[in-house]
PDB file of N, CA, C and O in Angstrom, chain B, residues numbered from 101:
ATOM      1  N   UNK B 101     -47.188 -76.395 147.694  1.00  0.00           N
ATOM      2  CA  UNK B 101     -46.815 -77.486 148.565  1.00  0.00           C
ATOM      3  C   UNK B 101     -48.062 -78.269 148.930  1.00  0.00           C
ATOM      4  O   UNK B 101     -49.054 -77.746 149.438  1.00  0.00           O
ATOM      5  N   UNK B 102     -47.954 -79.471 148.657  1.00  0.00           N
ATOM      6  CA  UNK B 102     -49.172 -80.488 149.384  1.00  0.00           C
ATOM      7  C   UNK B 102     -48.427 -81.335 150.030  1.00  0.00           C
ATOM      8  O   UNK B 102     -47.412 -81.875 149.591  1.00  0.00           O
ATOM      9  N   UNK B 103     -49.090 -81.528 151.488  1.00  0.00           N
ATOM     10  CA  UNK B 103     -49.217 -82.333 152.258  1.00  0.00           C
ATOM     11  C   UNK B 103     -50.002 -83.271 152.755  1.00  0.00           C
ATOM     12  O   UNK B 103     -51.052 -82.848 153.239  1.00  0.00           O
ATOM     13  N   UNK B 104     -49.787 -84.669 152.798  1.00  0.00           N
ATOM     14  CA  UNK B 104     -50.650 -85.876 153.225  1.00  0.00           C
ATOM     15  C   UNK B 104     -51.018 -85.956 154.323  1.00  0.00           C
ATOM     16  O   UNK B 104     -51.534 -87.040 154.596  1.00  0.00           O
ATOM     17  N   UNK B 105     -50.958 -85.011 155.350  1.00  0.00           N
ATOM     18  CA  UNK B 105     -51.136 -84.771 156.820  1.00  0.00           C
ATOM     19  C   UNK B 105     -51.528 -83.587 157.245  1.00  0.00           C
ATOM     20  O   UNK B 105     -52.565 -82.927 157.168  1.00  0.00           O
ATOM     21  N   UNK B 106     -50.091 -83.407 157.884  1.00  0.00           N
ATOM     22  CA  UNK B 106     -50.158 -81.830 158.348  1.00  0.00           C
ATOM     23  C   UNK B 106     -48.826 -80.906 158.144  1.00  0.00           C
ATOM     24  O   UNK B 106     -47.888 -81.101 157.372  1.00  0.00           O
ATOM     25  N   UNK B 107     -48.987 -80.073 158.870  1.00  0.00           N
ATOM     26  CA  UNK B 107     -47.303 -79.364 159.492  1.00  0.00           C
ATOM     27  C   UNK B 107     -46.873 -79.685 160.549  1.00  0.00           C
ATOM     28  O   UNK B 107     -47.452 -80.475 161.294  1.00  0.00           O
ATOM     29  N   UNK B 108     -45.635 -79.054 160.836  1.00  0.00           N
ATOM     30  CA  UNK B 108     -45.109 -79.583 162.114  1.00  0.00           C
ATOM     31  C   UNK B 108     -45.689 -78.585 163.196  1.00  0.00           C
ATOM     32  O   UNK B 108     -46.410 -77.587 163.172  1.00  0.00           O
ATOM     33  N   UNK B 109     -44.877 -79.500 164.376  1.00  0.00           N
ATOM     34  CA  UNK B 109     -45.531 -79.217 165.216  1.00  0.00           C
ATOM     35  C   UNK B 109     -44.532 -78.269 165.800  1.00  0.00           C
ATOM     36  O   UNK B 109     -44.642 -78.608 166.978  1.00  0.00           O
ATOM     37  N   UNK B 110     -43.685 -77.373 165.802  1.00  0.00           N
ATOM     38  CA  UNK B 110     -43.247 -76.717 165.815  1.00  0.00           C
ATOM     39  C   UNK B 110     -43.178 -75.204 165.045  1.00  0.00           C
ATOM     40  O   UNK B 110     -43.866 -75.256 164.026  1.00  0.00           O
ATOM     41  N   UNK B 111     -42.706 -74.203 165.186  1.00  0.00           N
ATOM     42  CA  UNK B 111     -42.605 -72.875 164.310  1.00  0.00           C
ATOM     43  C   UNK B 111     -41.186 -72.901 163.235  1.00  0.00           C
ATOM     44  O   UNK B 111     -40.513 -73.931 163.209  1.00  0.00           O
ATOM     45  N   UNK B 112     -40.916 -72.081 162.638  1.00  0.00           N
ATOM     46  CA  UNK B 112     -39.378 -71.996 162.066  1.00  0.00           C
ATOM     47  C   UNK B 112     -39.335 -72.792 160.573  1.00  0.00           C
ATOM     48  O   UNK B 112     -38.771 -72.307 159.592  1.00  0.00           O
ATOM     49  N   UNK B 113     -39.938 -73.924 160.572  1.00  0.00           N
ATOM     50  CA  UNK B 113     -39.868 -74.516 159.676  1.00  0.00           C
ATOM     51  C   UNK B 113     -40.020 -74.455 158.359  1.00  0.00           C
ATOM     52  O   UNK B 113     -41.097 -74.944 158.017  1.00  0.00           O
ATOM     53  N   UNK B 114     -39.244 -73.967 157.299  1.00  0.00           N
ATOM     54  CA  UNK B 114     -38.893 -73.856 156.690  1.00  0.00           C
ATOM     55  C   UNK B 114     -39.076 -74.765 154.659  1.00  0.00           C
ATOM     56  O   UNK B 114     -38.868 -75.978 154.678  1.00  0.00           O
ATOM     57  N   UNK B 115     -39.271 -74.416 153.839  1.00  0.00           N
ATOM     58  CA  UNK B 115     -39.507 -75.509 152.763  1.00  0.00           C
ATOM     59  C   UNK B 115     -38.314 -76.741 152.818  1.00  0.00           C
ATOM     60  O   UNK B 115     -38.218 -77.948 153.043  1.00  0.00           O
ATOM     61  N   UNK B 116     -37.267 -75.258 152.355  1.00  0.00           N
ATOM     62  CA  UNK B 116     -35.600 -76.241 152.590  1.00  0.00           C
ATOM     63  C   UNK B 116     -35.775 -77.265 153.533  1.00  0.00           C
ATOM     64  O   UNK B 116     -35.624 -78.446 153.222  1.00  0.00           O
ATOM     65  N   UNK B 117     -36.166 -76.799 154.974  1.00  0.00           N
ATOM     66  CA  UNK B 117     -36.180 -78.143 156.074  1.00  0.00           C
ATOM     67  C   UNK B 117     -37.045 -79.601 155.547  1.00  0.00           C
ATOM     68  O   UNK B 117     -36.671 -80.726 155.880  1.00  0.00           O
ATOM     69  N   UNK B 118     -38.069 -79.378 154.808  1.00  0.00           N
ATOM     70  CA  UNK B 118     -38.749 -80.355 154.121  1.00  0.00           C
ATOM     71  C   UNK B 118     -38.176 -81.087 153.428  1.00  0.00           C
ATOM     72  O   UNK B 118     -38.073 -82.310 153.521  1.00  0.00           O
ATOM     73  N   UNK B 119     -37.574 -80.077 152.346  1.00  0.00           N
ATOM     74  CA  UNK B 119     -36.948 -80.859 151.081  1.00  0.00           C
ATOM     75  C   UNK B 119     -35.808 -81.401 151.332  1.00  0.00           C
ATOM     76  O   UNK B 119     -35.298 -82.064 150.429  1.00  0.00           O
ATOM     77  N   UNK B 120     -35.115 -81.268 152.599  1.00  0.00           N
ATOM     78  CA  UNK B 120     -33.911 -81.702 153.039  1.00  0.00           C
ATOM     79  C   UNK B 120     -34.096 -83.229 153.976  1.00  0.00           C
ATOM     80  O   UNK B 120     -33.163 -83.893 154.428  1.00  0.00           O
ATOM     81  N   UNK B 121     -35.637 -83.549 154.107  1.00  0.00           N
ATOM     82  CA  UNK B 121     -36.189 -84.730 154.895  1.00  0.00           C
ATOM     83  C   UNK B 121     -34.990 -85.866 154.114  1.00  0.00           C
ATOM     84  O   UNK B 121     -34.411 -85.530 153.082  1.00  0.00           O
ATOM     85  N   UNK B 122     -34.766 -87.106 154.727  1.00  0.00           N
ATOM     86  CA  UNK B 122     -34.581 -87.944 154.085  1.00  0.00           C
ATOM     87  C   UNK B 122     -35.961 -89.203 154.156  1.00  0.00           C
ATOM     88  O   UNK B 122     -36.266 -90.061 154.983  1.00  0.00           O
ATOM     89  N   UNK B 123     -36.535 -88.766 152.841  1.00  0.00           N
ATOM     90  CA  UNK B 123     -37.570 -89.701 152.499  1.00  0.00           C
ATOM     91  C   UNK B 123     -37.920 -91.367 152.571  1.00  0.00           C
ATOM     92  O   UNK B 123     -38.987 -91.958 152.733  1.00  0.00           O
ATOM     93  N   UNK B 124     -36.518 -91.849 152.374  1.00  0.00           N
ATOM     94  CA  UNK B 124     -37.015 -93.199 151.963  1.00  0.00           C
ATOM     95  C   UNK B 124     -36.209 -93.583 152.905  1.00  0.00           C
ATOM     96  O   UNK B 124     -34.983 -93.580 152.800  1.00  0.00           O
ATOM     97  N   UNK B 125     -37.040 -94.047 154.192  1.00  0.00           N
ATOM     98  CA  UNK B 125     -36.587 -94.697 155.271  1.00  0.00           C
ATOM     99  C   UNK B 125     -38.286 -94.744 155.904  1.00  0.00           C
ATOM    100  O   UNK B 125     -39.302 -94.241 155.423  1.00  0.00           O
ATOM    101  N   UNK B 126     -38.092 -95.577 157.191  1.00  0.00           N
ATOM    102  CA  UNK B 126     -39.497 -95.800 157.755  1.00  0.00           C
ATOM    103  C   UNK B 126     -39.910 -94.469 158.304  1.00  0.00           C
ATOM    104  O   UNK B 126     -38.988 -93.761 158.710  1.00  0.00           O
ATOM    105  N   UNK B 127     -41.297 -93.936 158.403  1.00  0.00           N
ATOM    106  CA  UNK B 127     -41.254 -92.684 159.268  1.00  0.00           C
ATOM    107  C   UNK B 127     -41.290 -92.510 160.983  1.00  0.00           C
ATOM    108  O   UNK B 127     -42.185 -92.949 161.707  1.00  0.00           O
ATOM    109  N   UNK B 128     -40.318 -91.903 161.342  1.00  0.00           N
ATOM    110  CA  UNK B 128     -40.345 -91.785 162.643  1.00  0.00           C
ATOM    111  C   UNK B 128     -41.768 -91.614 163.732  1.00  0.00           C
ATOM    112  O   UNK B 128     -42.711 -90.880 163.438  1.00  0.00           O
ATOM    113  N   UNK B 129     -41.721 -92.281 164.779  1.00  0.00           N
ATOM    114  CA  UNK B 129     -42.476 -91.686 165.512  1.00  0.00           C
ATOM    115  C   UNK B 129     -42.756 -90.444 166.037  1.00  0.00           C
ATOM    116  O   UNK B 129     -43.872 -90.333 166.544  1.00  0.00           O
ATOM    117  N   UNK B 130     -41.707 -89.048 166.053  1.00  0.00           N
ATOM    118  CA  UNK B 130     -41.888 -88.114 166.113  1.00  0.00           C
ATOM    119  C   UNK B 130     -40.869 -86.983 165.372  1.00  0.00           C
ATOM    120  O   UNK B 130     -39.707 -87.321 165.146  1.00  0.00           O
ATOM    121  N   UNK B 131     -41.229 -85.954 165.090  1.00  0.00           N
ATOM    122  CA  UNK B 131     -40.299 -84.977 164.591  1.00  0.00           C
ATOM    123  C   UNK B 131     -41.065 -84.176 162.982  1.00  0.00           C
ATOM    124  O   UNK B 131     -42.276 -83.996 162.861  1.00  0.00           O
ATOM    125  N   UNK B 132     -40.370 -83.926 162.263  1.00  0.00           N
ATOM    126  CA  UNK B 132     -40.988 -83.278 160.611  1.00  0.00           C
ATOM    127  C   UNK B 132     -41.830 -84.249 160.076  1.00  0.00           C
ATOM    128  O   UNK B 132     -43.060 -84.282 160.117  1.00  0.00           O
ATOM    129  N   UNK B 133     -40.826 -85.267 159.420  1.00  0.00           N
ATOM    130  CA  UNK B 133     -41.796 -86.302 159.196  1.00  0.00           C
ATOM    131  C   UNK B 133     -42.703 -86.731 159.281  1.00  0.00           C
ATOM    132  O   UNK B 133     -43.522 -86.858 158.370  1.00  0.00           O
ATOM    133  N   UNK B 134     -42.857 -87.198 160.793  1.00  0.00           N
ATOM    134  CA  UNK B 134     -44.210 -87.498 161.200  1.00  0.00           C
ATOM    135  C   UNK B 134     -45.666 -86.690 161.233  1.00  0.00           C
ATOM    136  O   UNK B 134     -46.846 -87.027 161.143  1.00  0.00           O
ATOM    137  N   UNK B 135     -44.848 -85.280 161.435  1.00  0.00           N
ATOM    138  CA  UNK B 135     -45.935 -84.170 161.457  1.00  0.00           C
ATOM    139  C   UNK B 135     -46.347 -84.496 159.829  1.00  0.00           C
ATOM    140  O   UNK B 135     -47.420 -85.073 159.650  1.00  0.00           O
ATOM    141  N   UNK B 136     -45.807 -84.263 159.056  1.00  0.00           N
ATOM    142  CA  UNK B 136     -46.043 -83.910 157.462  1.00  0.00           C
ATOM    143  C   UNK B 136     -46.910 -85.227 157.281  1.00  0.00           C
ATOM    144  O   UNK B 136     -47.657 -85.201 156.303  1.00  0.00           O
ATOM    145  N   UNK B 137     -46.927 -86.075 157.858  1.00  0.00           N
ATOM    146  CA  UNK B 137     -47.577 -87.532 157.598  1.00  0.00           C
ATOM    147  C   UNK B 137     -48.924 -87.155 158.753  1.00  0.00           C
ATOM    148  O   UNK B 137     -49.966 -86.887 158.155  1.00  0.00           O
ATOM    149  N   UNK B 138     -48.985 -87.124 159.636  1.00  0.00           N
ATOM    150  CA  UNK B 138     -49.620 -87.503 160.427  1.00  0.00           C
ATOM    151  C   UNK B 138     -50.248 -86.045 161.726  1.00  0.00           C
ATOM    152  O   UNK B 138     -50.708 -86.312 162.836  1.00  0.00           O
ATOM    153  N   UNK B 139     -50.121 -84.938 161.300  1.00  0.00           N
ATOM    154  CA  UNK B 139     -50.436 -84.395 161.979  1.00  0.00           C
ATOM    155  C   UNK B 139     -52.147 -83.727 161.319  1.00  0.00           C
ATOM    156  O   UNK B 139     -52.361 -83.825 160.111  1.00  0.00           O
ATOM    157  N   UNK B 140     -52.868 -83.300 161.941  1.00  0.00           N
ATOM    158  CA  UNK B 140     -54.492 -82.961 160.946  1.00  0.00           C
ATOM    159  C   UNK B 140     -54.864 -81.586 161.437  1.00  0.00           C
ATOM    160  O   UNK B 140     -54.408 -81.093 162.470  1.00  0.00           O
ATOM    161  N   UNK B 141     -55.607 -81.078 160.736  1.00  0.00           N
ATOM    162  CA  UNK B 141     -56.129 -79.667 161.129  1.00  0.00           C
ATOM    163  C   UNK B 141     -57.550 -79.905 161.873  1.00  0.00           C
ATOM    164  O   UNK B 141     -58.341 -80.788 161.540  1.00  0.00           O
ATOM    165  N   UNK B 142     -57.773 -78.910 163.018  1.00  0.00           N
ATOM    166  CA  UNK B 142     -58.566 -79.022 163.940  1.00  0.00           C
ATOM    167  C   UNK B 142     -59.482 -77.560 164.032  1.00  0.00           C
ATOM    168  O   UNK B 142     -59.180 -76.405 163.733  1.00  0.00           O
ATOM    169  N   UNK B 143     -60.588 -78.090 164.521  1.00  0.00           N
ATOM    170  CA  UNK B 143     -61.132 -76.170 164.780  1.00  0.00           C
ATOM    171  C   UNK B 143     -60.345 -75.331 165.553  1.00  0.00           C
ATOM    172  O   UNK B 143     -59.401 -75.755 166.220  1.00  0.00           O
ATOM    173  N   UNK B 144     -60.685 -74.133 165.503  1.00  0.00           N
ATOM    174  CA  UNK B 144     -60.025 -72.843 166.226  1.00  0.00           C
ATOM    175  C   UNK B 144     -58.557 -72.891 166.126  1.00  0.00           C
ATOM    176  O   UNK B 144     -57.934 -73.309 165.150  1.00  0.00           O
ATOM    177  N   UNK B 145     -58.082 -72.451 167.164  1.00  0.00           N
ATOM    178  CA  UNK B 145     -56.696 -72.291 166.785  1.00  0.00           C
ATOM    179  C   UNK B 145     -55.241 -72.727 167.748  1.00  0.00           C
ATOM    180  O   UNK B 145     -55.389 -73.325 168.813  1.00  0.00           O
ATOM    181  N   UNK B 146     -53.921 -72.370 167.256  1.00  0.00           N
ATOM    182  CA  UNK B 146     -53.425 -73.107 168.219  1.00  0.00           C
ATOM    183  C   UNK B 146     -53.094 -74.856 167.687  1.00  0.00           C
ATOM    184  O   UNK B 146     -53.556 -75.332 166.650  1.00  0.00           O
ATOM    185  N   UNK B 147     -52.287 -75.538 168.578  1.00  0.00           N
ATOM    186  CA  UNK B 147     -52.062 -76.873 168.609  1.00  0.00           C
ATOM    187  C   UNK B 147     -52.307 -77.512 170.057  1.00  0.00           C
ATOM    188  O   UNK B 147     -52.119 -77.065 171.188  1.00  0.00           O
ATOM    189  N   UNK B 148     -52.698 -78.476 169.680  1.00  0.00           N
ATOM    190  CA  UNK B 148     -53.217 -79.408 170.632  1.00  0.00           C
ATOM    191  C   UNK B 148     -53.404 -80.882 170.533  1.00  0.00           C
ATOM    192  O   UNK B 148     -54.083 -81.149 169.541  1.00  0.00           O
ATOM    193  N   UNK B 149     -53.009 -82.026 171.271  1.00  0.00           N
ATOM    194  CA  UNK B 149     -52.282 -83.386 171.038  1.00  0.00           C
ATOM    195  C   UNK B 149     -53.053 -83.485 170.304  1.00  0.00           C
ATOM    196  O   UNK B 149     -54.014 -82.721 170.220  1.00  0.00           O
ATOM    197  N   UNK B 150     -52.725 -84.983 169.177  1.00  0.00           N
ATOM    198  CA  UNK B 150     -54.012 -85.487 168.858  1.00  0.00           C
ATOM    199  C   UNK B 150     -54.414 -87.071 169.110  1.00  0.00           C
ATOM    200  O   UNK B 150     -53.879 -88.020 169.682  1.00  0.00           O
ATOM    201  N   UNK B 151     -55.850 -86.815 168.254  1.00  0.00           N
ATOM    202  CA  UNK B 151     -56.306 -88.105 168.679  1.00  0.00           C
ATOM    203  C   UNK B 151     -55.425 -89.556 168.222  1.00  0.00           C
ATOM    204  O   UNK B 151     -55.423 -90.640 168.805  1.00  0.00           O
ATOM    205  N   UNK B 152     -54.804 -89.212 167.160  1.00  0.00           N
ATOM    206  CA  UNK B 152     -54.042 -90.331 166.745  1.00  0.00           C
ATOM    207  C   UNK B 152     -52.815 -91.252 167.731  1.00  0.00           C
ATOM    208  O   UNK B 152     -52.380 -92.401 167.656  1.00  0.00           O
ATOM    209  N   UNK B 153     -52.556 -90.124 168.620  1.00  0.00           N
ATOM    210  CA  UNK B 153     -51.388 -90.773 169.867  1.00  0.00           C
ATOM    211  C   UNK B 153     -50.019 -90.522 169.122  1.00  0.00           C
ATOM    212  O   UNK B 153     -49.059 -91.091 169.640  1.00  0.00           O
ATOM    213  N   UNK B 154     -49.733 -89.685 167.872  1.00  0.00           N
ATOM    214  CA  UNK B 154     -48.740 -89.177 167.906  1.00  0.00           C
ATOM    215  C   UNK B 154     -48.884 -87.817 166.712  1.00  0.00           C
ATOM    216  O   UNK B 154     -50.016 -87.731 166.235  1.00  0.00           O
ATOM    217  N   UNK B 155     -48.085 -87.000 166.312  1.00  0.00           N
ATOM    218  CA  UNK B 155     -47.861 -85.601 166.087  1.00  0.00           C
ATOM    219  C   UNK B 155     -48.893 -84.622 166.775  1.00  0.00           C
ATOM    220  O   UNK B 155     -48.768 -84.484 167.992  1.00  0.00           O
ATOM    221  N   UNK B 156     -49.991 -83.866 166.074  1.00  0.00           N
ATOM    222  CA  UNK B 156     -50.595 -83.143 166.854  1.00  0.00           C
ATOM    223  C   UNK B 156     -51.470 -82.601 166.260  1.00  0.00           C
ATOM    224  O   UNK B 156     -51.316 -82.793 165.054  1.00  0.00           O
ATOM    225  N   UNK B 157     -52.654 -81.787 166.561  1.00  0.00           N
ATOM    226  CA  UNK B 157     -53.248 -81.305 165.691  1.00  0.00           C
ATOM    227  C   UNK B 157     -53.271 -79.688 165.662  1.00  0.00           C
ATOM    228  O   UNK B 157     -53.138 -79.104 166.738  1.00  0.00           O
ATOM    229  N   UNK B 158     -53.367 -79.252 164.964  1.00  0.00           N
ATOM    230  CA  UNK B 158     -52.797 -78.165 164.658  1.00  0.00           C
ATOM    231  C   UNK B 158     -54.318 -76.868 163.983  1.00  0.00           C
ATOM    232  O   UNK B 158     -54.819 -77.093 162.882  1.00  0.00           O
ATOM    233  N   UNK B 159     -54.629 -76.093 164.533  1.00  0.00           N
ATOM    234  CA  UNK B 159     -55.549 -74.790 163.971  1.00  0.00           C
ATOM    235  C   UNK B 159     -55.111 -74.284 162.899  1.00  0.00           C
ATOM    236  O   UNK B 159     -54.131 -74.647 162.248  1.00  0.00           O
ATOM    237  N   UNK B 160     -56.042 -73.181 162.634  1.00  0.00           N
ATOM    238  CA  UNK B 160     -55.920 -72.414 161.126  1.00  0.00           C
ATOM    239  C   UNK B 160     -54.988 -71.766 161.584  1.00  0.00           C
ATOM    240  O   UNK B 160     -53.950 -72.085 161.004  1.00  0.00           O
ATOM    241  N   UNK B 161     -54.790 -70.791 162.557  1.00  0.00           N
ATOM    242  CA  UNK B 161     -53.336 -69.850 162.843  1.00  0.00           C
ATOM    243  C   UNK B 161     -52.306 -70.252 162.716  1.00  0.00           C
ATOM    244  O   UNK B 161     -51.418 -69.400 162.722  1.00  0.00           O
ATOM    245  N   UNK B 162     -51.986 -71.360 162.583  1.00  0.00           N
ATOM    246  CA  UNK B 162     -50.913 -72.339 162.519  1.00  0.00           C
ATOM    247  C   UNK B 162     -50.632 -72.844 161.191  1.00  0.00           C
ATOM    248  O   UNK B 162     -49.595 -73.445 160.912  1.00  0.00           O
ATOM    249  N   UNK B 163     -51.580 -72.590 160.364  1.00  0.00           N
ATOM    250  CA  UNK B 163     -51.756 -73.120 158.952  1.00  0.00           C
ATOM    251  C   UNK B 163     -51.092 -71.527 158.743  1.00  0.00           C
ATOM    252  O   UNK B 163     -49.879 -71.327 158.683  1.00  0.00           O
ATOM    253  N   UNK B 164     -52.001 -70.587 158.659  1.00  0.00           N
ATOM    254  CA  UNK B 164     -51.359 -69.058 158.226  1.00  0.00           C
ATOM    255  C   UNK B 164     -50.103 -68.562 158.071  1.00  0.00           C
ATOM    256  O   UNK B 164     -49.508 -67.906 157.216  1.00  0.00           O
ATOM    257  N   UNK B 165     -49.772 -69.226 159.505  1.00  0.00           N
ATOM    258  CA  UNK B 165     -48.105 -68.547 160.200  1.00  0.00           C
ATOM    259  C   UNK B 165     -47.250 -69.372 158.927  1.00  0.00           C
ATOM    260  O   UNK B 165     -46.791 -68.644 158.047  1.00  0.00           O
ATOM    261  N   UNK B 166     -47.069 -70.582 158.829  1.00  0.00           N
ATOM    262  CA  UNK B 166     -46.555 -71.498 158.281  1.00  0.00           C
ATOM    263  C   UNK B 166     -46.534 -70.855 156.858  1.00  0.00           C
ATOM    264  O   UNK B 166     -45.559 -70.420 156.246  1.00  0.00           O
ATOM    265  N   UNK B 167     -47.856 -70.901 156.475  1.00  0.00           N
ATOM    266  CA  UNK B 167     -47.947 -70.010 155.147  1.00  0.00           C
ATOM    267  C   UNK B 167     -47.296 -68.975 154.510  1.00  0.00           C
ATOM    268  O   UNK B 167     -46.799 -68.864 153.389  1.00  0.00           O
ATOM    269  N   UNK B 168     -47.415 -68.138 155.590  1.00  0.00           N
ATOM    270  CA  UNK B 168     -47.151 -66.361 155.487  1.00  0.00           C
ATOM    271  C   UNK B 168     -45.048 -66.527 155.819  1.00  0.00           C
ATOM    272  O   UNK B 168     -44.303 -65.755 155.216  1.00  0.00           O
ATOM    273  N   UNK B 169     -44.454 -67.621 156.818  1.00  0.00           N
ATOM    274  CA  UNK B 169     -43.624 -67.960 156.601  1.00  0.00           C
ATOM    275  C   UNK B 169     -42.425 -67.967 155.897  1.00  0.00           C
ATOM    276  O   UNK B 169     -41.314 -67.449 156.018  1.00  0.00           O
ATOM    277  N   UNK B 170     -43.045 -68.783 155.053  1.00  0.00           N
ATOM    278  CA  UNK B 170     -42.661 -69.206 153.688  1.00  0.00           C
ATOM    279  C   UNK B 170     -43.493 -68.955 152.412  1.00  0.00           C
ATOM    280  O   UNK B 170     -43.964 -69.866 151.732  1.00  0.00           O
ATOM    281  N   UNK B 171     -43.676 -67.231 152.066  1.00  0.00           N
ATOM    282  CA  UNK B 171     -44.460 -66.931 151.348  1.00  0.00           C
ATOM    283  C   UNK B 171     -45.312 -67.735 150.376  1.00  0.00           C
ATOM    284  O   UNK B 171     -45.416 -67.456 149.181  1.00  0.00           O
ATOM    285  N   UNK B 172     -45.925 -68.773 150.993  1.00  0.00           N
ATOM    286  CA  UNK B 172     -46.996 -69.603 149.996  1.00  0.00           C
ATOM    287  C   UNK B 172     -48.563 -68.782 150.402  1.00  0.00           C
ATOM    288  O   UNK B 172     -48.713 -67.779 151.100  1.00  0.00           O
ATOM    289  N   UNK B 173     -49.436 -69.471 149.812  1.00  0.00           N
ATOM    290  CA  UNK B 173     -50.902 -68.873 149.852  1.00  0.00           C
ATOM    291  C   UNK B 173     -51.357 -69.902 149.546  1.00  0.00           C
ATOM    292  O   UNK B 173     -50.725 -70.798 148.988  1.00  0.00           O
ATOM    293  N   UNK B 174     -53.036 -69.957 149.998  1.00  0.00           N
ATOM    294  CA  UNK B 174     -54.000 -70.808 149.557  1.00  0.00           C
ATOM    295  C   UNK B 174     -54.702 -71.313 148.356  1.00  0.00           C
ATOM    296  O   UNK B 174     -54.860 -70.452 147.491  1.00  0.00           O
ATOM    297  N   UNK B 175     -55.195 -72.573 148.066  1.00  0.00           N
ATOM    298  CA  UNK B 175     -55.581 -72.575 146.961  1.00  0.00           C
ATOM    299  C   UNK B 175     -56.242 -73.556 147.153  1.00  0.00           C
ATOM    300  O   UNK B 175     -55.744 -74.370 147.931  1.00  0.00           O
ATOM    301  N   UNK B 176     -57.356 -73.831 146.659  1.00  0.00           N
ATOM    302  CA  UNK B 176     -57.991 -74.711 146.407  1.00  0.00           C
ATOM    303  C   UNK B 176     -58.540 -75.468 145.421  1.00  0.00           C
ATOM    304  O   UNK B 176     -59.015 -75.046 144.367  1.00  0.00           O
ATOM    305  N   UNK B 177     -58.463 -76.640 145.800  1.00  0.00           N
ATOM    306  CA  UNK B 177     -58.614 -77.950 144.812  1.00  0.00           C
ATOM    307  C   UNK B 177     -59.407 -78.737 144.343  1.00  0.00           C
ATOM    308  O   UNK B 177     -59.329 -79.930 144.635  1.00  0.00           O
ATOM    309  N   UNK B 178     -60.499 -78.192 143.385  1.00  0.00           N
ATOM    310  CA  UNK B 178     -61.675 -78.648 143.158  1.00  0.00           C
ATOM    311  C   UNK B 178     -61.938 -80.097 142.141  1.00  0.00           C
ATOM    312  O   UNK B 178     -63.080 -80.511 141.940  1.00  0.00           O
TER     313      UNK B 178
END
C-alpha cells in the first residue's frame, strides 16, 4: 500500500475501508480521505493536530498498529 499522505486519524481502519473510498469526487475536509491525502508522519509517537489546519499528524506507533492491523510490513524505496 502507498500513500500520498498519511493514515487516518482514527484506529480500525481497515484496507477494504480504503478501497471502498469513493475516489473521484473533491476530497473532503475531514474523514479517510483526507487523512490518506493529507495527514504526515511526525517524531515520537501518538497523534497530534497538524500544522496543515486539517487531518493530523500521526507517530511511528501509529504507523505499526495500522501495519500490524492489516498484516502489511515495511519496505523501502530506494
Amino acid at each position: 500500500m502507498v500513500c500520498h499522505g498519511g493514515l487516518p486519524s482514527y484506529d480500525g481502519v481497515v484496507l477494504k475501508d480504503i478501497k471502498d473510498l469513493q475516489r473521484f469526487s473533491e476530497p473532503p475536509e475531514k474523514g479517510l480521505m483526507c487523512d490518506l491525502l493529507w495527514a504526515d508522519p511526525i517524531p515520537g509517537n501518538g497523534r497530534k493536530p497538524s500544522k496543515r489546519g486539517c487531518s493530523m499528524g500521526f507517530g511511528e506507533d501509529i504507523s505499526h498498529k495500522f501495519l500490524d492491523e492489516n498484516k502489511l510490513r515495511i519496505s523501502t524505496i530506494i
